[in-house]
N, C-alpha and C positions, 0 to 999 in steps of 0.2 A: 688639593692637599688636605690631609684631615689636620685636626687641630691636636695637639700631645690628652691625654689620658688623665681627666680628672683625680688627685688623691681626694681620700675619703675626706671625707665633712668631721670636722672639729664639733665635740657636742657641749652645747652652753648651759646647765638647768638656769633657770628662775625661779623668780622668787614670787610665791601664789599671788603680789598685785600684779607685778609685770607678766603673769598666767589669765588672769581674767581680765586685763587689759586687752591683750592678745584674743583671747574671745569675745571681747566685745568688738571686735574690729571687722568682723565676719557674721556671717546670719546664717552657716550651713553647717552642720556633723553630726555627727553619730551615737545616738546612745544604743548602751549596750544595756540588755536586760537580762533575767530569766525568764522562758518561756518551756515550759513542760520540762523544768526541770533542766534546760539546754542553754546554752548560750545563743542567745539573739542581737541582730544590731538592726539599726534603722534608720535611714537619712530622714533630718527634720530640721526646721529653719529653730532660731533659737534668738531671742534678745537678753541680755545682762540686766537686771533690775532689781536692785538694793543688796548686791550679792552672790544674788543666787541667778542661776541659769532656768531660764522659762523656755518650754517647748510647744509646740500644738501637736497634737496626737488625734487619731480618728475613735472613735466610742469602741469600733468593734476592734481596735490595733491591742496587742497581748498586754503591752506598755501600760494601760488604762488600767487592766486589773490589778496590775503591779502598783501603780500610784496609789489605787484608792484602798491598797492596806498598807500604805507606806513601804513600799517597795525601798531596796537600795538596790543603782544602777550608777555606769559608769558615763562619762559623757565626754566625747572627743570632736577636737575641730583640728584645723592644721592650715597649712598653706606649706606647698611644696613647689620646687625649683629643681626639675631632676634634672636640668640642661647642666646647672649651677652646682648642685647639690647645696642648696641652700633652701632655710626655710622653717618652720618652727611646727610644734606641736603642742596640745597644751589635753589634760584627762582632771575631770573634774569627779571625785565619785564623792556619792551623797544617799539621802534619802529623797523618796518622793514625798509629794502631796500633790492633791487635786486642787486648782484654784476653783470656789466655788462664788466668791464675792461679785454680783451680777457687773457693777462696776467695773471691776479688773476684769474679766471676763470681756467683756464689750474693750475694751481697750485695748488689751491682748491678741484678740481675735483680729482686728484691725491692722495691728503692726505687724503679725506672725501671718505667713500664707505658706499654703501648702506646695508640696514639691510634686504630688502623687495624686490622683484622685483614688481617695479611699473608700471607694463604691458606694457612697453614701452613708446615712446618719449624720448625727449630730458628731461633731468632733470636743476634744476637751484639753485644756491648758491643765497641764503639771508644771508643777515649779520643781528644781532640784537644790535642796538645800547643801552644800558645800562642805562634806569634811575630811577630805582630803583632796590638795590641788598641785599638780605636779606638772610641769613643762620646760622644754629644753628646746634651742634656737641650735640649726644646726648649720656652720659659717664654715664659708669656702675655703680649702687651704691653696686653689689654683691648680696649675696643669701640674704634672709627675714628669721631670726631668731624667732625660734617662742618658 
């Protein structure tokens, strides 16, 4: 017997703590850059620290060139329930920077691992500094009653 026909998901926004909350809860998503002028996206692991969003990037990844003239780029995670329709979303856009402090760098590098092997070179931590943070929890309304 099937089960009745999910109605759509009720959408919740928050509020930018309960958004980088939500991101810190998770270690995987997506930033989105410009690359030749195009919109680009790229899976990358990510920790929360003092704020802002820290990623690892490969030296030769487009993202790199982007950071080290202060690029701005967007940055998305989520966790999704499509059984449910349940689940949240959270887009952090910013500028970048290059982490260059050997310290942070070694520390960085330790907690962040890569998803991809990026055919080699050295790789480099970008941090994304946060100024605009946006996210919405999206709760089940149940089966559709017919």
């Amino acid at each position: 017997m099937n089960a009745a026909p999910l109605g759509p998901a009720r959408r919740v926004d928050l509020s930018s703590q309960e958004c980088m909350e939500l991101l810190a809860s998770v270690t995987v998503g997506r930033v989105v850059f410009s690359h030749h002028a195009l919109p680009a996206v790229c899976l990358v692991s990510h920790l929360i620290d003092d704020g802002c969003v820290v990623i690892r990037a490969h030296q030769d990844a487009s993202l790199v060139g982007s950071a080290s003239v202060c690029g701005v780029v967007a940055y998305e995670a989520d966790v999704l329930a499509p059984a449910t329709r349940t689940g949240w979303s959270v887009v952090v856009t910013g500028r970048t920077s290059l982490v260059r402090a050997s310290a942070e760098l070694a520390c960085y590098r330790r907690l962040l691992t890569h998803w991809a092997d990026g055919g080699g070179g050295v790789d480099q931590v970008v941090r994304i500094s946060p100024d605009i943070v946006t996210g919405y929890r999206l709760v089940g309304t149940g089966p559709v009653l017919t």
